[in-house]
N, CA, C and O atoms as a GROMACS GRO file, in nm:
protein
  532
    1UNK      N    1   4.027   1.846 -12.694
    1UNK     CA    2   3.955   1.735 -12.752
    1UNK      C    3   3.924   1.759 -12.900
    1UNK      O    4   3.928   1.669 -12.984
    2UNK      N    5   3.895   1.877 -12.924
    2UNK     CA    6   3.834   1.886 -13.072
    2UNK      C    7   3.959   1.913 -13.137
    2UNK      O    8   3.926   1.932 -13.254
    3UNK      N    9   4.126   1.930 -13.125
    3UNK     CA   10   4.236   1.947 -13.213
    3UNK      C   11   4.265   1.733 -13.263
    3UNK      O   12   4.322   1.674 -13.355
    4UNK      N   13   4.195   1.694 -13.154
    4UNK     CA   14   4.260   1.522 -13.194
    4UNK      C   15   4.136   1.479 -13.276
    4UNK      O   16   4.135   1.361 -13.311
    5UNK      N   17   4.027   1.561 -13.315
    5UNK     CA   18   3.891   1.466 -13.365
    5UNK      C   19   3.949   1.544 -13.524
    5UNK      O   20   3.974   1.456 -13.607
    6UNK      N   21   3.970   1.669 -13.570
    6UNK     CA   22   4.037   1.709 -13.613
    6UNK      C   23   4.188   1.641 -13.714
    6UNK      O   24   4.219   1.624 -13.832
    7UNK      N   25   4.232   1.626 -13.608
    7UNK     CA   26   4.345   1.498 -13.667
    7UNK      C   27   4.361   1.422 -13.694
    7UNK      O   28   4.453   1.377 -13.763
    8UNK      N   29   4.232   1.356 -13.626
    8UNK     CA   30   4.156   1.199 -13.680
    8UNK      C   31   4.110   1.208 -13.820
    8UNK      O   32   4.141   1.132 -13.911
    9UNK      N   33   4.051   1.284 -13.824
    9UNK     CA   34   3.982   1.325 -13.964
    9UNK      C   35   4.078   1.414 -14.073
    9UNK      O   36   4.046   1.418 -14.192
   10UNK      N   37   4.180   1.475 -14.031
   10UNK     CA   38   4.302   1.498 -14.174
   10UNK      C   39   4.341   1.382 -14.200
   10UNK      O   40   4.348   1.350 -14.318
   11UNK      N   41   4.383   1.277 -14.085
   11UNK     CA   42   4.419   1.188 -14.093
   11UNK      C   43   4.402   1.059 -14.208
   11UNK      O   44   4.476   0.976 -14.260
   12UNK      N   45   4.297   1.085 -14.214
   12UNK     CA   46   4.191   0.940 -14.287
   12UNK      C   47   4.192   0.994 -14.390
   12UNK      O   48   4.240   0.931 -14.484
   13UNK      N   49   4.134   1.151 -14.419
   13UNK     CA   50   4.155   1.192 -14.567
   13UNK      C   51   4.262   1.194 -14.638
   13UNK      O   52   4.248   1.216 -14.758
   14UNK      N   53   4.380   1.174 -14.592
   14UNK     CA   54   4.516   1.200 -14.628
   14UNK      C   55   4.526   1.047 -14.670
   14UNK      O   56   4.572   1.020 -14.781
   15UNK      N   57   4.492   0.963 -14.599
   15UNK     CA   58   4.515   0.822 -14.572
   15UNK      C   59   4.448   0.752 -14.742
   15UNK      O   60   4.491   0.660 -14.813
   16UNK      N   61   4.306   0.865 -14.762
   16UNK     CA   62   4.222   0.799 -14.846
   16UNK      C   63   4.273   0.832 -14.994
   16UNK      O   64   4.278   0.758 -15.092
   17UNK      N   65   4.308   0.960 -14.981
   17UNK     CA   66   4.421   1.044 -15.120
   17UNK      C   67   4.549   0.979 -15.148
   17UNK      O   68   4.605   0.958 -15.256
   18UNK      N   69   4.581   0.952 -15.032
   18UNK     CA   70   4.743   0.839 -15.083
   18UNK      C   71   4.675   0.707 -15.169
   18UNK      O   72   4.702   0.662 -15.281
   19UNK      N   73   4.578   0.668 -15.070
   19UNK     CA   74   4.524   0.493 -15.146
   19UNK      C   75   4.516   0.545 -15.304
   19UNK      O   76   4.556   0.500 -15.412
   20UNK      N   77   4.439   0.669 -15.260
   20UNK     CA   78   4.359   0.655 -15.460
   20UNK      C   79   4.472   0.668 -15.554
   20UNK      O   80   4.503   0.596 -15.649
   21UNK      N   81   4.531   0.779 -15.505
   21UNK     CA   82   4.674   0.761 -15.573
   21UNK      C   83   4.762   0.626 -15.661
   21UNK      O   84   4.842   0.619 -15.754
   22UNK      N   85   4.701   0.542 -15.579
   22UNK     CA   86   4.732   0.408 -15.603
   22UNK      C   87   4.690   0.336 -15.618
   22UNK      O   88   4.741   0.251 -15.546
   23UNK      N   89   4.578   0.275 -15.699
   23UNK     CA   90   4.495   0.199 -15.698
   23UNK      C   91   4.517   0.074 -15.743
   23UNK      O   92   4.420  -0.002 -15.753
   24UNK      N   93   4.651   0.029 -15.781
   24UNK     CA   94   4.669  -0.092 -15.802
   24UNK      C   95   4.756  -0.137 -15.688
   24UNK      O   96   4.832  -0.234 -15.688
   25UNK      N   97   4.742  -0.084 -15.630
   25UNK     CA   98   4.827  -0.133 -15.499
   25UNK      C   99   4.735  -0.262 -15.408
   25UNK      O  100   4.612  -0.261 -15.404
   26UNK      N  101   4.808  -0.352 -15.348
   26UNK     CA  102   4.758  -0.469 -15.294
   26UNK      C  103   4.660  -0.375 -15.182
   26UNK      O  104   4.537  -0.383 -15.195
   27UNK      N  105   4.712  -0.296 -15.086
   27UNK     CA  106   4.666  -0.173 -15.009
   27UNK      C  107   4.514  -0.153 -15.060
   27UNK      O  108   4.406  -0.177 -15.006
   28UNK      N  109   4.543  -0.109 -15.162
   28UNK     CA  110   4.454   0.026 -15.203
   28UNK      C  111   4.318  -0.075 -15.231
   28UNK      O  112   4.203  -0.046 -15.196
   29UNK      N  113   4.353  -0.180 -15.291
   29UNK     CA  114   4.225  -0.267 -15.350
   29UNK      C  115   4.130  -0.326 -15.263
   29UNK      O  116   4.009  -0.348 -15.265
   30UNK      N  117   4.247  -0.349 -15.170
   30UNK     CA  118   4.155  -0.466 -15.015
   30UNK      C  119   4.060  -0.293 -14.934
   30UNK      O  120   3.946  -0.290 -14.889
   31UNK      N  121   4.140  -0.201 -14.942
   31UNK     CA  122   4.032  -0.090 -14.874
   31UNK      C  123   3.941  -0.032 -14.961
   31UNK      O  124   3.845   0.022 -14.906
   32UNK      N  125   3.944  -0.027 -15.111
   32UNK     CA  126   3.797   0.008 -15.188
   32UNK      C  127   3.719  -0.120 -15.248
   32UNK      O  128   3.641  -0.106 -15.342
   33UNK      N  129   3.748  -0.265 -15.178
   33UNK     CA  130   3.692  -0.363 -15.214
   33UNK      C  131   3.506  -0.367 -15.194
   33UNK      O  132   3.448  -0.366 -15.086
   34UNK      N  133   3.445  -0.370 -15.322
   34UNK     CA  134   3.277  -0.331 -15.302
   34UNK      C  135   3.238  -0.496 -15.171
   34UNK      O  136   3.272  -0.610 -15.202
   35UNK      N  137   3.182  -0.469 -15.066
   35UNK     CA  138   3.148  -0.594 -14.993
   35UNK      C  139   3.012  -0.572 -14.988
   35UNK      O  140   2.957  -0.462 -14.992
   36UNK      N  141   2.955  -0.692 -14.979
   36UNK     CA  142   2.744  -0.702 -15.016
   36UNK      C  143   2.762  -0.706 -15.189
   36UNK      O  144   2.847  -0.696 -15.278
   37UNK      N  145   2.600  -0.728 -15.164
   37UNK     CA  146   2.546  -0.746 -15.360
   37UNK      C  147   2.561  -0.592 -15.381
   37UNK      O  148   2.553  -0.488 -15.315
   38UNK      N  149   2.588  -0.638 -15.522
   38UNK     CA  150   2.605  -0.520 -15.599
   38UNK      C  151   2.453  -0.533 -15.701
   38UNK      O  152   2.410  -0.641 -15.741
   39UNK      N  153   2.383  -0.385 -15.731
   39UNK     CA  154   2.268  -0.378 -15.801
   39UNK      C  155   2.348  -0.482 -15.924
   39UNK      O  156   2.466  -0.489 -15.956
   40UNK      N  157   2.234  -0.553 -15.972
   40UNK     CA  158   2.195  -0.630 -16.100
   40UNK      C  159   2.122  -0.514 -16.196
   40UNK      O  160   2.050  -0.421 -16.158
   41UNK      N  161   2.170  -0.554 -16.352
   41UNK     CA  162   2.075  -0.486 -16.446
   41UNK      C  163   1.953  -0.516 -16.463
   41UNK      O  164   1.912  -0.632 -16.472
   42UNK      N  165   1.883  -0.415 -16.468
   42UNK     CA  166   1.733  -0.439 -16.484
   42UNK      C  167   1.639  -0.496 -16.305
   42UNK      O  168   1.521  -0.529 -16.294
   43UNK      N  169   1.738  -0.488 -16.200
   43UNK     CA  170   1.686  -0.504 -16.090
   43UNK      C  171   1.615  -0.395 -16.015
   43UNK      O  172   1.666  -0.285 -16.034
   44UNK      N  173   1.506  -0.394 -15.931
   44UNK     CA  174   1.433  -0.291 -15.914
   44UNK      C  175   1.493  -0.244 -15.760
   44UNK      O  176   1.557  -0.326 -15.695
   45UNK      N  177   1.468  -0.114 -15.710
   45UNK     CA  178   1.557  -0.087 -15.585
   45UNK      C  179   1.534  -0.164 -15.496
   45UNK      O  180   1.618  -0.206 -15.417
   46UNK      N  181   1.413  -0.192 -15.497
   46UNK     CA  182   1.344  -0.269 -15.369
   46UNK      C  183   1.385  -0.424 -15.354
   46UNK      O  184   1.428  -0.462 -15.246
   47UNK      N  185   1.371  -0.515 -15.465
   47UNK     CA  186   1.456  -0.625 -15.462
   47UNK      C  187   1.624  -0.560 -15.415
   47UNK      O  188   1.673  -0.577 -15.303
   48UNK      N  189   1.671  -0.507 -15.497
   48UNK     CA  190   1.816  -0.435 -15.373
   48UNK      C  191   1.808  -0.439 -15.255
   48UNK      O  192   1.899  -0.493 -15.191
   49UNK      N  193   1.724  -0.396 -15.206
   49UNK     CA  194   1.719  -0.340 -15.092
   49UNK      C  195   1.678  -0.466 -14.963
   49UNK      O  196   1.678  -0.468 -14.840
   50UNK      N  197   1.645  -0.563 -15.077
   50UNK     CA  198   1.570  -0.711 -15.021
   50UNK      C  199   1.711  -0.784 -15.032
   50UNK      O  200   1.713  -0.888 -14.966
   51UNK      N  201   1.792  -0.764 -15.077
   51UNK     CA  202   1.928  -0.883 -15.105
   51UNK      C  203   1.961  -0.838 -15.014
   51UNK      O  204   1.934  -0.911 -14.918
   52UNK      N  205   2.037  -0.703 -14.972
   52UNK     CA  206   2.063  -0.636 -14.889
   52UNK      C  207   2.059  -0.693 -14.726
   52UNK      O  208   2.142  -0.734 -14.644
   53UNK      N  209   1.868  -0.663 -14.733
   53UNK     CA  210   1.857  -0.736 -14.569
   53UNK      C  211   1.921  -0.900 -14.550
   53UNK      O  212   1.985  -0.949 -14.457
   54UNK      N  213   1.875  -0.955 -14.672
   54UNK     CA  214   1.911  -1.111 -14.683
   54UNK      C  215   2.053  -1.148 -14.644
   54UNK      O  216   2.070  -1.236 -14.560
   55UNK      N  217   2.142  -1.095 -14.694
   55UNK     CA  218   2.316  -1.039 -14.690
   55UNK      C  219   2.338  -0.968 -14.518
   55UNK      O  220   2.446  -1.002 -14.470
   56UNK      N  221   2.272  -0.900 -14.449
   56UNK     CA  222   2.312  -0.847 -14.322
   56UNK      C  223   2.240  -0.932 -14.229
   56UNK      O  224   2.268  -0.925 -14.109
   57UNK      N  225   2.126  -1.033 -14.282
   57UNK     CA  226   2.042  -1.143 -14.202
   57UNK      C  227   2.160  -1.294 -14.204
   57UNK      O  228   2.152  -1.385 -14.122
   58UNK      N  229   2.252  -1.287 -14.306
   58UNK     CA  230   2.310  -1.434 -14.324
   58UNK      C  231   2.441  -1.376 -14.237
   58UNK      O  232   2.523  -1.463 -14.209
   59UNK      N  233   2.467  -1.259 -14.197
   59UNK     CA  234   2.624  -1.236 -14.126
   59UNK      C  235   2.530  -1.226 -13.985
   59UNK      O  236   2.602  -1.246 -13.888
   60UNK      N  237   2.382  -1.198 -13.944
   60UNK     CA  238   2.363  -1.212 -13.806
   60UNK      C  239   2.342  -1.342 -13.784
   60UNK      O  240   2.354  -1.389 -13.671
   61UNK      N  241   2.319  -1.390 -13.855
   61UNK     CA  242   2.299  -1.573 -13.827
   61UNK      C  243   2.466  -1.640 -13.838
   61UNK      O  244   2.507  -1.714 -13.749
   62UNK      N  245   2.513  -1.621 -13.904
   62UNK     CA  246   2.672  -1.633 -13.876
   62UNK      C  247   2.740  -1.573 -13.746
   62UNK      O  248   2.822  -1.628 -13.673
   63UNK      N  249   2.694  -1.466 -13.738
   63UNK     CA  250   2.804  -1.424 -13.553
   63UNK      C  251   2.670  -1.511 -13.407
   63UNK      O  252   2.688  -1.555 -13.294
   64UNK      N  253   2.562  -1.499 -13.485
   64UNK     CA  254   2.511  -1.598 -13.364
   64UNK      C  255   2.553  -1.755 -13.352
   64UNK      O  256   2.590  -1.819 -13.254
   65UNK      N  257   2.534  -1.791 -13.482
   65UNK     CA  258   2.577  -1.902 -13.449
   65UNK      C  259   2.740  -1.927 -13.369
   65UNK      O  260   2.767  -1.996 -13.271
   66UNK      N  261   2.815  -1.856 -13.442
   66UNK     CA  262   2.965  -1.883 -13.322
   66UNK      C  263   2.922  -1.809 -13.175
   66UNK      O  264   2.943  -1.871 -13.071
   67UNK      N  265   2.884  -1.723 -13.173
   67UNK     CA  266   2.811  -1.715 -13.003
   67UNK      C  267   2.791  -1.839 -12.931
   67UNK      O  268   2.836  -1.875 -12.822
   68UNK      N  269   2.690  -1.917 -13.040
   68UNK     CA  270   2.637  -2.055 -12.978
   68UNK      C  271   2.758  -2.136 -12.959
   68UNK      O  272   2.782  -2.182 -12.847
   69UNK      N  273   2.825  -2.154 -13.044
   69UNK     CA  274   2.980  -2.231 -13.056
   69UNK      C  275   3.092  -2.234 -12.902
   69UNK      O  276   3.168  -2.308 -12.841
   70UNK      N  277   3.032  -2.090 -12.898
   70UNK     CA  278   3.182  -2.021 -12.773
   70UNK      C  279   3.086  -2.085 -12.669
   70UNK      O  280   3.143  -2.168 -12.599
   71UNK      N  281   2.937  -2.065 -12.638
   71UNK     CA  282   2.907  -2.103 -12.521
   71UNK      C  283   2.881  -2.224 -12.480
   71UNK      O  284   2.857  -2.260 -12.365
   72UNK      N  285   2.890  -2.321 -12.630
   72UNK     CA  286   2.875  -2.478 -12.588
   72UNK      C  287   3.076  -2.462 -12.572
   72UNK      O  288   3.119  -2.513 -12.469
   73UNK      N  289   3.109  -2.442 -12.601
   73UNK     CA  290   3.268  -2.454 -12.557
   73UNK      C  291   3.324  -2.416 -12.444
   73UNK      O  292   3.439  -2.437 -12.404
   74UNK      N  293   3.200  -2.337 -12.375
   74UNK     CA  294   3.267  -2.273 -12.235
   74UNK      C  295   3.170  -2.372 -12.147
   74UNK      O  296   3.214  -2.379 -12.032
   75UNK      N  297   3.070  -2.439 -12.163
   75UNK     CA  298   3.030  -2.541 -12.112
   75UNK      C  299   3.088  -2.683 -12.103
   75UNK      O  300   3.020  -2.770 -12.049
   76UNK      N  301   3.191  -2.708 -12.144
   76UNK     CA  302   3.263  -2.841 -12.227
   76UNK      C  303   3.399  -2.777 -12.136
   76UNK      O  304   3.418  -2.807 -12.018
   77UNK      N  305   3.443  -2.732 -12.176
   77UNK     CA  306   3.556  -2.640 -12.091
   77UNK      C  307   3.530  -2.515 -12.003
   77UNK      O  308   3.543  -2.399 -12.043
   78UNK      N  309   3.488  -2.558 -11.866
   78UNK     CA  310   3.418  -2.454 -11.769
   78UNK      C  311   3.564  -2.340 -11.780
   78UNK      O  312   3.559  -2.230 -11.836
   79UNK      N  313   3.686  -2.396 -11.715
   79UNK     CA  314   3.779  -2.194 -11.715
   79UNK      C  315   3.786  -2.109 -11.838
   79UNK      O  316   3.821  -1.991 -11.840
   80UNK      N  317   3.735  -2.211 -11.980
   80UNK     CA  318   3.731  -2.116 -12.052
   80UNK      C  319   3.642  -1.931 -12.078
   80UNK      O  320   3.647  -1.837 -12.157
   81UNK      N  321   3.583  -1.965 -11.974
   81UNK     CA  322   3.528  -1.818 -11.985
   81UNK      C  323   3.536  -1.695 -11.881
   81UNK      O  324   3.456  -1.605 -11.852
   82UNK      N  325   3.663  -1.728 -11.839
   82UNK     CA  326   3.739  -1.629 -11.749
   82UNK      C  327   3.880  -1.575 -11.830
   82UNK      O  328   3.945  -1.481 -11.783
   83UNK      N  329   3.921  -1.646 -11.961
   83UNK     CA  330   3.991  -1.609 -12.065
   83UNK      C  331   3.934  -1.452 -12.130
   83UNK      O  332   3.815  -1.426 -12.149
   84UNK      N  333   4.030  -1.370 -12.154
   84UNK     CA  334   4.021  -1.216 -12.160
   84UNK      C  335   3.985  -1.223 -12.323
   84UNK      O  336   3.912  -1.140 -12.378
   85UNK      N  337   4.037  -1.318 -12.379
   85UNK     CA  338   3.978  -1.323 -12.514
   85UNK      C  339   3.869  -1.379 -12.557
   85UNK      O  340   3.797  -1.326 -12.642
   86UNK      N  341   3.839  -1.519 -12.489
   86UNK     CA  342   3.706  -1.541 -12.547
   86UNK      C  343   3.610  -1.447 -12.452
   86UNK      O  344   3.497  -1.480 -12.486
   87UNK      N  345   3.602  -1.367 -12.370
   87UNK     CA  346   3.497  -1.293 -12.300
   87UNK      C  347   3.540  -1.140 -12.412
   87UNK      O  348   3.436  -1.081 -12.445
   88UNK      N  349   3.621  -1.099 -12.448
   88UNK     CA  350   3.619  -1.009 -12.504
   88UNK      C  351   3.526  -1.073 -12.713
   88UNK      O  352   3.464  -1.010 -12.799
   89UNK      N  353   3.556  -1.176 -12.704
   89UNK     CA  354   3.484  -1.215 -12.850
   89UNK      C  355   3.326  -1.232 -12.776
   89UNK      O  356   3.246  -1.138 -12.782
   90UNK      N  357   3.288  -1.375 -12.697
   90UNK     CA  358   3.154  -1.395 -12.611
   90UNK      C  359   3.061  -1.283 -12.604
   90UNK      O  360   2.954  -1.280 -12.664
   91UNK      N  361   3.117  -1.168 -12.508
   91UNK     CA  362   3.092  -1.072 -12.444
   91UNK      C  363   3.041  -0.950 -12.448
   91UNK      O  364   2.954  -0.878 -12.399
   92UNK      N  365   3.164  -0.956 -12.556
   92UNK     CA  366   3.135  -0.789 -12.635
   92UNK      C  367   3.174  -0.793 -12.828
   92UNK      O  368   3.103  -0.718 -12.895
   93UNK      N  369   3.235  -0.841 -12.872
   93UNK     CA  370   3.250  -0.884 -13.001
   93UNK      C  371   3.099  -0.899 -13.076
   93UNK      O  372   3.023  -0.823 -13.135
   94UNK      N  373   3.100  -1.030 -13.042
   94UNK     CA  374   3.018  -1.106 -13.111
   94UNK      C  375   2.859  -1.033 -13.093
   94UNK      O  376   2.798  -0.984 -13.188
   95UNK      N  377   2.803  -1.039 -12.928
   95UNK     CA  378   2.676  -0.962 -12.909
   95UNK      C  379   2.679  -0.799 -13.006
   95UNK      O  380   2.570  -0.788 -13.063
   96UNK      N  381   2.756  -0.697 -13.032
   96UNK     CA  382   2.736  -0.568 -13.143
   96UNK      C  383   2.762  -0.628 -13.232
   96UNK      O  384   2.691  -0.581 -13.320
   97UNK      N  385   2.839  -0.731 -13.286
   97UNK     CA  386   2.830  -0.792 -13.424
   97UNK      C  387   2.681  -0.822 -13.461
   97UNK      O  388   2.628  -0.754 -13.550
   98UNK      N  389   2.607  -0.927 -13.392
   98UNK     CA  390   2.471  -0.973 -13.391
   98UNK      C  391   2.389  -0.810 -13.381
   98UNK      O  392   2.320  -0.771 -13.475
   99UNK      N  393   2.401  -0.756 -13.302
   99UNK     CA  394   2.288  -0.607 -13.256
   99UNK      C  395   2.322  -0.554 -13.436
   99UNK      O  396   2.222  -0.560 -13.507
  100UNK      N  397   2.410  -0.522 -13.481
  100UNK     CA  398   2.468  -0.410 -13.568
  100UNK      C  399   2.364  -0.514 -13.676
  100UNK      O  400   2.249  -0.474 -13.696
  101UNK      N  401   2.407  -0.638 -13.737
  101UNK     CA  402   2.367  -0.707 -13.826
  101UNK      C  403   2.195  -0.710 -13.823
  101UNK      O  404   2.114  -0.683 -13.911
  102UNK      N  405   2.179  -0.752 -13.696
  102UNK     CA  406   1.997  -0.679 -13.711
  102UNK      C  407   1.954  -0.610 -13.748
  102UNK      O  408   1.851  -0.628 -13.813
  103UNK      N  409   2.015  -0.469 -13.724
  103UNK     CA  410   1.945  -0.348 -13.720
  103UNK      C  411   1.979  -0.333 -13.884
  103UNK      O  412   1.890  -0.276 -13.946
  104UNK      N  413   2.085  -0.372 -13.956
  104UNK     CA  414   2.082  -0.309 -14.103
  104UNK      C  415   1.967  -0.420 -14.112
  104UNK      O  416   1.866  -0.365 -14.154
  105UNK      N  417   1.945  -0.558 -14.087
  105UNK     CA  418   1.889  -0.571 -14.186
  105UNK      C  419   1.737  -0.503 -14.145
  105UNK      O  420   1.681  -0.443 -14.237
  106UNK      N  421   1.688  -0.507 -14.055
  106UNK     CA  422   1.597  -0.426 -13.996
  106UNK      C  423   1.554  -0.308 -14.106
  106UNK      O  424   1.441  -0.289 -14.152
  107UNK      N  425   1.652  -0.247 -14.128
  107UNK     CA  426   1.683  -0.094 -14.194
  107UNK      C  427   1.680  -0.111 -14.345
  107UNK      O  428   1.649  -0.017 -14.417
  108UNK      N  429   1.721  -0.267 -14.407
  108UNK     CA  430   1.669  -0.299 -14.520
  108UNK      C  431   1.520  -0.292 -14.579
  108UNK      O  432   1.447  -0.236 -14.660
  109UNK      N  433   1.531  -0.401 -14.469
  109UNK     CA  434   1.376  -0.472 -14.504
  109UNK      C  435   1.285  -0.310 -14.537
  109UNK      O  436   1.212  -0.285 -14.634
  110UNK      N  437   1.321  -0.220 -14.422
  110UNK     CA  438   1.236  -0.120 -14.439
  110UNK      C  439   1.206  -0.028 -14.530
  110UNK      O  440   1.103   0.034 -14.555
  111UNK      N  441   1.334  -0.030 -14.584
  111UNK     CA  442   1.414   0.062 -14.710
  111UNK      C  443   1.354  -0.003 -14.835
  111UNK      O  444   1.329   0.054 -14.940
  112UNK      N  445   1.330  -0.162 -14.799
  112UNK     CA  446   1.270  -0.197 -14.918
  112UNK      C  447   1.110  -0.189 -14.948
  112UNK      O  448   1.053  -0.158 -15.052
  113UNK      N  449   1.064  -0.223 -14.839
  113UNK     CA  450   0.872  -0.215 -14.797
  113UNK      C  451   0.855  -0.069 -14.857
  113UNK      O  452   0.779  -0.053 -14.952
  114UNK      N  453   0.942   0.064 -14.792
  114UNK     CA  454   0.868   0.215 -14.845
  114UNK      C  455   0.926   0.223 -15.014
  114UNK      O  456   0.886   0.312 -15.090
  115UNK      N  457   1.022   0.118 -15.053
  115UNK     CA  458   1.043   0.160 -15.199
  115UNK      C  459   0.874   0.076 -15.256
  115UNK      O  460   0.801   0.136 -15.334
  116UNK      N  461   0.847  -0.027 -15.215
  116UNK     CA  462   0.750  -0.064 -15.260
  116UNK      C  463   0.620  -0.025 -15.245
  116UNK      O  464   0.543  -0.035 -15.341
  117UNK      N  465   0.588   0.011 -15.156
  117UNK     CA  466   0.447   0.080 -15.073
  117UNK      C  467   0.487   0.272 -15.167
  117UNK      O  468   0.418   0.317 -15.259
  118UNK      N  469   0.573   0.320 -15.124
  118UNK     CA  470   0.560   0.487 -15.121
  118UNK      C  471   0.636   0.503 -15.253
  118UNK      O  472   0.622   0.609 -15.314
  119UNK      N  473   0.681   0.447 -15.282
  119UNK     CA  474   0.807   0.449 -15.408
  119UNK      C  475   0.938   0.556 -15.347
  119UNK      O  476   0.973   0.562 -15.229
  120UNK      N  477   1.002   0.643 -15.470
  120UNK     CA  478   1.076   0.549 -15.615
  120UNK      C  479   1.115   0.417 -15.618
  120UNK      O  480   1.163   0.381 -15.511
  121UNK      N  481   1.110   0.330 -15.703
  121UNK     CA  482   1.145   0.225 -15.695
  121UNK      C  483   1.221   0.171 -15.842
  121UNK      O  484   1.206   0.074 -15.917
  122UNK      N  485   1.311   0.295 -15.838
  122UNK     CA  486   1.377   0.272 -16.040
  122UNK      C  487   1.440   0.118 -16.038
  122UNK      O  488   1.477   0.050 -15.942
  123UNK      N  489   1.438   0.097 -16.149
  123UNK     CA  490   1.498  -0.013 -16.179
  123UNK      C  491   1.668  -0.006 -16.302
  123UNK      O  492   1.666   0.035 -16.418
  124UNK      N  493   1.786  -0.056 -16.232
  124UNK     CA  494   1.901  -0.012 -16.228
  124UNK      C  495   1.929  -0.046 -16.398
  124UNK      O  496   1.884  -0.148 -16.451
  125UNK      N  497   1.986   0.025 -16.450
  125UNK     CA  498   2.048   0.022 -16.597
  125UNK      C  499   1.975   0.021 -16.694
  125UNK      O  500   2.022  -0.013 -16.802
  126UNK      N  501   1.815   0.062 -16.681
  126UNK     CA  502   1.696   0.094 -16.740
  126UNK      C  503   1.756   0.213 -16.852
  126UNK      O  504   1.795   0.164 -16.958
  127UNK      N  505   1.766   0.371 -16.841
  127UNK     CA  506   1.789   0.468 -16.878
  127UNK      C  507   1.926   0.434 -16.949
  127UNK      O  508   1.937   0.498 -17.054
  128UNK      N  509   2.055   0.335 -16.917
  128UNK     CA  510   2.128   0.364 -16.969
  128UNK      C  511   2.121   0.241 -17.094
  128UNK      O  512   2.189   0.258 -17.196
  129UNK      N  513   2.052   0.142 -17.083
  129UNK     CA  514   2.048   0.026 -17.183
  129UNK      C  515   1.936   0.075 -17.288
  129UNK      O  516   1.939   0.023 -17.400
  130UNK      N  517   1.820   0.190 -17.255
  130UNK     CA  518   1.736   0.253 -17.321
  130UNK      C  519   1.812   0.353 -17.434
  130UNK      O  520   1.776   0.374 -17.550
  131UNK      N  521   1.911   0.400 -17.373
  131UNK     CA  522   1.979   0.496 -17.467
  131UNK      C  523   2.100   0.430 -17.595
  131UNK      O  524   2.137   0.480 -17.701
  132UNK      N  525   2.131   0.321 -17.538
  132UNK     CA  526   2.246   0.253 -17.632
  132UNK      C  527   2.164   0.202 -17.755
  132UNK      O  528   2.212   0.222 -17.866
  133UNK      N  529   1.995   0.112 -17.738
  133UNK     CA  530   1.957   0.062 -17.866
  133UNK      C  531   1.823   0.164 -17.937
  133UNK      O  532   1.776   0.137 -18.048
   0.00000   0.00000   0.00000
């Protein structure tokens, strides 16, 4: 077991050294593509950390809502939910899509409350826009 977890993992690093290698490759761009907000200048961590939850709260409200979609559709069309695909999207897809999307933002919100309550709470391109004028 531990020679294939092993191989899994040369695997991906090898996988990740070829991409960089290449970075203008159609490949290479779609797998280091930045996805979520990116810090703003002069934004403080905690607002980050607030877009953040906002951004993992609008993709759990997006996989719930098609949840809702599949099950008014399996109501409208009763055999549809003996189909291996929509019970594999219904079933199991969509419900860890929704669980996963909670919990970051869950993990935001929180990330943002202790930047505000306990600190640090730097604010992004401060030090480097301080040094240019």
């Amino acid at each position: 077991m531990e020679h294939r977890i092993i191989a899994f993992f040369a695997a991906v690093m090898v996988t990740l050294w070829l991409l960089s290698l290449f970075p203008r490759s159609k490949l290479s761009m779609i797998a280091f593509t930045w996805i979520g907000p990116e810090p703003l200048r002069g934004e403080s961590w905690m607002r980050y950390q607030l877009r953040w939850a906002f951004y993992s709260l609008d993709w759990c409200m997006q996989c719930a809502a098609l949840l809702l979609l599949l099950y008014l559709a399996s109501n409208i069309a009763p055999g549809l939910e003996g189909n291996q695909v929509f019970l594999m999207f219904a079933a199991f897809a969509l419900p860890i899509c929704i669980g996963m999307a909670l919990l970051a933002t869950i993990t935001f919100a929180l990330k943002a409350a202790k930047a505000r309550i306990v600190g640090p709470n730097p604010i992004y391109g401060v030090e480097q826009w301080q040094a240019v004028t």
